[in-house]
C-alpha positions as CSV (number, residue, x, y, z in Angstrom):
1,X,2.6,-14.8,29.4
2,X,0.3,-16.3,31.6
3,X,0.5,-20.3,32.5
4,X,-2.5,-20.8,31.1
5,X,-1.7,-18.6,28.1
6,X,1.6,-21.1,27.7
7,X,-0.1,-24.5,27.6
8,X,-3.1,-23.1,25.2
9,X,0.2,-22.2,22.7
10,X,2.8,-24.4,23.6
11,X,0.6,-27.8,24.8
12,X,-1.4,-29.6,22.2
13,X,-3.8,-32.3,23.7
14,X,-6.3,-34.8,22.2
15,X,-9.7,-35.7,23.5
16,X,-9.8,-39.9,23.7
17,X,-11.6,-40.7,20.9
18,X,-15.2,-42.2,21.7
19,X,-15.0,-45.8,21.4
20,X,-16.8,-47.1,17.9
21,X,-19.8,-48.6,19.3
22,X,-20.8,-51.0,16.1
23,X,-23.0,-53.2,18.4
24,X,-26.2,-55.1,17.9
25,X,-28.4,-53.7,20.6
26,X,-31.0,-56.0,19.9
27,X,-32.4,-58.7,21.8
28,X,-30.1,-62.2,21.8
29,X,-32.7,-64.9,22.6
30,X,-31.7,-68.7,22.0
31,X,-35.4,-69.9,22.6
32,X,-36.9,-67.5,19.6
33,X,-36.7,-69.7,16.9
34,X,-38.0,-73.0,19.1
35,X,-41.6,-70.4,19.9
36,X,-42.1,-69.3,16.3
37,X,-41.8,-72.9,14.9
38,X,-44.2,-73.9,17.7
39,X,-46.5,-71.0,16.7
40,X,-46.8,-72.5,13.4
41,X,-47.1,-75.5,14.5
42,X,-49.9,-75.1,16.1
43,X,-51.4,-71.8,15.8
44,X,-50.6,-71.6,11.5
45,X,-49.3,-68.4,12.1
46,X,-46.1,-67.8,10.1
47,X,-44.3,-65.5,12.2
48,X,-40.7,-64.3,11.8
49,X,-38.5,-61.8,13.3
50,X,-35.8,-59.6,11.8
51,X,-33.4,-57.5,13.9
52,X,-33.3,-53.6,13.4
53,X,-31.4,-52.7,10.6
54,X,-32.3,-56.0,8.3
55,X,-33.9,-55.9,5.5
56,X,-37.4,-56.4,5.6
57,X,-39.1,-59.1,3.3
58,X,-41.3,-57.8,0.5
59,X,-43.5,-60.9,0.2
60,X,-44.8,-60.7,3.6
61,X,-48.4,-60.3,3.7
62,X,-50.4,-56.9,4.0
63,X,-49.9,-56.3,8.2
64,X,-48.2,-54.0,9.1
65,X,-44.7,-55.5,10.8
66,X,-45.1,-55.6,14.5
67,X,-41.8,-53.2,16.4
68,X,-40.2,-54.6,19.3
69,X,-39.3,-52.2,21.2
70,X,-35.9,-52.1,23.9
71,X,-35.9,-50.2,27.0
72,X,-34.7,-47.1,25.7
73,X,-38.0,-46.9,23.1
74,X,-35.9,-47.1,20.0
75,X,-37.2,-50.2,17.7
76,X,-35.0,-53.4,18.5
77,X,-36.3,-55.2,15.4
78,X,-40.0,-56.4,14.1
79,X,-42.3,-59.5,14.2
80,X,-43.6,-60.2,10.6
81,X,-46.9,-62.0,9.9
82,X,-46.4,-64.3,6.2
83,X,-49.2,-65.7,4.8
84,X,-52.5,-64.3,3.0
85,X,-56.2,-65.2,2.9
86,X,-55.4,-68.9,2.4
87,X,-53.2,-69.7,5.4
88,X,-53.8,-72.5,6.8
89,X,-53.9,-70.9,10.6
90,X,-58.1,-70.9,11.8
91,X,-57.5,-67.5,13.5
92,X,-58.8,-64.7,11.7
93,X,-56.3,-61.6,10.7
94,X,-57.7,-60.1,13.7
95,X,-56.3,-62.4,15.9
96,X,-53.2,-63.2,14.3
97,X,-52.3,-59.7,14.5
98,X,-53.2,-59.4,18.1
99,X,-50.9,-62.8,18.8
100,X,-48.3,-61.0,17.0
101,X,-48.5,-57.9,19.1
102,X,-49.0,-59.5,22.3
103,X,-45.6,-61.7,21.6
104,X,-43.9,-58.5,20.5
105,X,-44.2,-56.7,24.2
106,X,-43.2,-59.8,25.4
107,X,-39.9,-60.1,23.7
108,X,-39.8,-56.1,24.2
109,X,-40.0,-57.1,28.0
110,X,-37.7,-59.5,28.0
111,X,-35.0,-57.6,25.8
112,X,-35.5,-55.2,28.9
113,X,-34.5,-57.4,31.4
114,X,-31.6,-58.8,28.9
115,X,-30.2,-54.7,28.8
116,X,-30.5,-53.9,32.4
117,X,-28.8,-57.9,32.7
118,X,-25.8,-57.2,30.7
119,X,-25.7,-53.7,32.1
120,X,-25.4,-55.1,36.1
121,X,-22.8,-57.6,35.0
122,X,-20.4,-54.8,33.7
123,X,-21.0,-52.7,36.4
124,X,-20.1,-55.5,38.7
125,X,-16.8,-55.9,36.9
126,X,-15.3,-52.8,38.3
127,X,-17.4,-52.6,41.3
128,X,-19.0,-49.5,40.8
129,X,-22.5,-48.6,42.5
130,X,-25.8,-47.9,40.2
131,X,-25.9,-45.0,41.9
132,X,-22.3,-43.9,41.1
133,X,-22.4,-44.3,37.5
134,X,-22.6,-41.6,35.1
135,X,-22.7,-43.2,31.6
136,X,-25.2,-40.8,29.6
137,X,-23.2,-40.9,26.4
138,X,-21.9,-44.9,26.6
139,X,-22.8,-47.6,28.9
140,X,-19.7,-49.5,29.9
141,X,-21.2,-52.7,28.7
142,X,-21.2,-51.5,25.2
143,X,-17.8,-49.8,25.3
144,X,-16.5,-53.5,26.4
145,X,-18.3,-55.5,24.5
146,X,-17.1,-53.2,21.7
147,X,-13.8,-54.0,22.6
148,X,-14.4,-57.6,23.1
149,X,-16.1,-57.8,19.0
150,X,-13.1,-55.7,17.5
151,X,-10.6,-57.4,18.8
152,X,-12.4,-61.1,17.9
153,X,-13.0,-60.0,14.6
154,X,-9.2,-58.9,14.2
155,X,-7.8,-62.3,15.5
156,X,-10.1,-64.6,13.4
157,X,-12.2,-65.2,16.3
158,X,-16.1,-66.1,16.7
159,X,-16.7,-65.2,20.2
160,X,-15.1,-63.8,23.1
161,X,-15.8,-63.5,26.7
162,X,-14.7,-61.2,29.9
163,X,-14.2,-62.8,33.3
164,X,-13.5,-61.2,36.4
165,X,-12.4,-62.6,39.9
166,X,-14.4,-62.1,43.1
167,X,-13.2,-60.1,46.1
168,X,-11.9,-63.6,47.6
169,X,-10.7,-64.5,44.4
170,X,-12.1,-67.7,44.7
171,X,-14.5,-67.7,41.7
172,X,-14.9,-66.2,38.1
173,X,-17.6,-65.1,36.5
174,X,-18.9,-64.0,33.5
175,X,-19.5,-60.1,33.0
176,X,-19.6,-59.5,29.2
177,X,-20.0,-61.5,26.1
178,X,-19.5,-61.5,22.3
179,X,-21.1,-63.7,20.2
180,X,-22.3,-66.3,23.1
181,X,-26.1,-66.1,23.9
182,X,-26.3,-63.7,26.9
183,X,-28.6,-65.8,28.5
184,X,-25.0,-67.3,29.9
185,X,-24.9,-64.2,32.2
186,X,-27.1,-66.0,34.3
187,X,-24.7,-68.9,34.9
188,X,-23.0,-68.6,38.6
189,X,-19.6,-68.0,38.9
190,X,-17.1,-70.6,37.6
191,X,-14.9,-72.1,40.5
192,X,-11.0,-70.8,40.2
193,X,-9.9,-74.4,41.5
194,X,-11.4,-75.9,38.6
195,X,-10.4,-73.3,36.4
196,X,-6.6,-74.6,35.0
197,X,-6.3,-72.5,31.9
198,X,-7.7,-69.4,34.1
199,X,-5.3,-70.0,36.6
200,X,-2.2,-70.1,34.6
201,X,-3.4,-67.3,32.6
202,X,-3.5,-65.3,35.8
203,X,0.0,-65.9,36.5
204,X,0.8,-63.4,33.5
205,X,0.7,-65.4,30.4
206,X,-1.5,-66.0,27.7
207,X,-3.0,-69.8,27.3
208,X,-3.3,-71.0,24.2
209,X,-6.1,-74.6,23.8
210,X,-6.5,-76.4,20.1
211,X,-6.4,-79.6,20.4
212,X,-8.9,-82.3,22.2
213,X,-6.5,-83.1,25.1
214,X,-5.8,-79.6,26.6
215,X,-9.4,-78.5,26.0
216,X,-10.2,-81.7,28.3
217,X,-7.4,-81.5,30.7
218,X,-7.6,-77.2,31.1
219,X,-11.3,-77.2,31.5
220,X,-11.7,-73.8,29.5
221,X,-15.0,-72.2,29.8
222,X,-17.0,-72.8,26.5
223,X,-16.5,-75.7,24.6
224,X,-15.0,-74.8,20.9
225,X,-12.4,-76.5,19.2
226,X,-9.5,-73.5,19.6
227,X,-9.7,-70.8,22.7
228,X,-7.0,-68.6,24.1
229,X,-7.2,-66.6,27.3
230,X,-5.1,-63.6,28.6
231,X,-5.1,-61.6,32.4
232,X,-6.5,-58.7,32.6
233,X,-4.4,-56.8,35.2
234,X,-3.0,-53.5,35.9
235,X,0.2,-52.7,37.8
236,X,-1.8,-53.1,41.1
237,X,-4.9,-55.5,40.2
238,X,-5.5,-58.2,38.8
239,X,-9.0,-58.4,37.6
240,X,-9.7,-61.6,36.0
241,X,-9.6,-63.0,32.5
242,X,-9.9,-62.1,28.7
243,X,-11.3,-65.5,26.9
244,X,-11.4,-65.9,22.7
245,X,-13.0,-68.8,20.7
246,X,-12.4,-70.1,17.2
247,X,-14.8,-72.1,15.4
248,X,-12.4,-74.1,14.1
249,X,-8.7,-75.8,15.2
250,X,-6.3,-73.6,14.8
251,X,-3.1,-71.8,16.9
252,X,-2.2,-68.1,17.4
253,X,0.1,-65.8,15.9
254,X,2.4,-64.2,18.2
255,X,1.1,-60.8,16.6
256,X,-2.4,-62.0,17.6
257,X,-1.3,-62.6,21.2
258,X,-0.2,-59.1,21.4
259,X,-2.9,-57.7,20.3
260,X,-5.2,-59.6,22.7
261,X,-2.9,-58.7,25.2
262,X,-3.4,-54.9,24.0
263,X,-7.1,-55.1,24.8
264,X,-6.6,-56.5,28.0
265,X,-4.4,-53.9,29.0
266,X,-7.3,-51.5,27.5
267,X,-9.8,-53.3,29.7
268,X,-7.8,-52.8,32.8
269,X,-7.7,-49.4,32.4
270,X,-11.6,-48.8,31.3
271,X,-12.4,-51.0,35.1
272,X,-9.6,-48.6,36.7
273,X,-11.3,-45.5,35.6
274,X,-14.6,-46.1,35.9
275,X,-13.4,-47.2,39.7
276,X,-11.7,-43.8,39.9
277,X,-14.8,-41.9,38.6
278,X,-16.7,-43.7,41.7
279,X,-13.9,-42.6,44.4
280,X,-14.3,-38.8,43.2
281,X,-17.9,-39.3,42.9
282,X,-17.8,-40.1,46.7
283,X,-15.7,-37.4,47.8
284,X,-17.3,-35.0,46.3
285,X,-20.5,-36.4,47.8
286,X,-18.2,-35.8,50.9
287,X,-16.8,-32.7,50.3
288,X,-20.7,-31.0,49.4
């Protein structure tokens, strides 16, 4: 019997399962609401917008809804017109509907920028080149923001952020977000010196804030009334810092800080092998 002929009898193996990826790909933008009640304001135009996958409201008027559209061409949600004849808006339906479409490619352009936003940050996070990324089934950013919404949802949490340390390990900043506009991916990098709860987090040990005087004294990074952070290291790296938020005061279960801890460890080892996946990448670029 042949090695081969061994291990196909004797050594049963199990692909990783694909992560779950239950995610809202479609466009996060804080400032929506504050441009559709200004368009009523003073346009009359009633406009509305309601992500893919929502239900669609059956008293809208007769236009057709307006698809926004991400950068992969799939429909990130639609723009609906409400009001009939007697709205009080002086444009005709003409016009209304070519305000609506106009403001739909702009929130489809926007959405785009938003994708390939996120999509930088996470690359960033384990260092790996545009060029050296092969994610045609699952884009890193949605495999850990996956992991980031799971986990939050398991713990009683409302949002959760991942934070990794520059090459000087001098500053933090923010690579992926759950439930947090992610518009914040914009903000620069978070000084480690005035970073306390970071800090002592890196040292091993999950951080847990809920009341008014360590959120003041620890300086966490969003303000909510209950956060905990963990490290997110391997044997060899440390990589930075794995932030929850509760909505309201509470502490954390000692089961809850092992599973947070769980996910870190997770995290560590999806930034390790994407890392890997660049250094054979190279070689083989080397090697051709």
């Amino acid at each position: 019997m042949s090695p081969a002929e061994f291990y196909d009898k004797h050594l049963k193996t199990f692909p990783a399962p694909k992560p779950h990826l239950d995610y809202e790909d479609t466009p996060f933008f804080g400032s929506l609401p504050g441009l559709l009640s200004a368009t009523r304001a003073t346009t009359g135009i009633d406009i509305r917008f309601v992500r893919a996958g929502g239900s669609l409201p059956k008293d809208q008027y007769s236009f057709p809804t307006i698809p926004v559209e991400n950068r992969l061409g799939k429909t990130a949600g639609h723009l609906v017109i409400y009001g009939g004849k007697d709205t009080a808006s002086p444009l005709s339906d003409g016009e209304r509907k070519a305000y609506t479409t106009a403001l739909a490619e702009l929130l489809g352009d926007a959405y785009r920028w938003q994708s390939a936003l996120r999509q930088r940050e996470a690359e960033q996070a384990s260092d790996i080149p545009v060029s050296c990324r092969n994610w045609a089934e699952e884009e890193i950013f949605k495999v850990l923001r996956d992991q980031l919404k799971q986990t939050a949802r398991i713990v009683r949490c409302q949002a959760a952020a991942l934070y990794t340390l520059n090459k000087e390990a001098t500053h933090l900043k923010l690579r992926v977000v759950w439930g947090l506009p992610e518009e914040k991916l914009l903000e620069p990098p978070r000084d480690l010196r005035e970073s306390l709860a970071d800090m002592e987090a890196l040292l091993g040990q999950a951080v847990i804030l809920n009341d008014d005087f360590l959120l003041e004294t620890w300086n966490p990074p969003e303000d909510f009334p209950a956060a905990v952070s963990v490290p997110i290291a391997s044997d060899s790296t440390i990589y930075g810092t794995l932030w929850f938020f509760s909505e309201v005061p509470r502490d954390f279960a000692a089961e809850e800080l092992t599973i947070l801890e769980i996910t870190a460890g997770r995290i560590a080892a999806e930034l390790e092998k994407t890392a890997l996946v660049k250094e054979i990448q190279v070689l083989r670029k080397k090697a051709a």
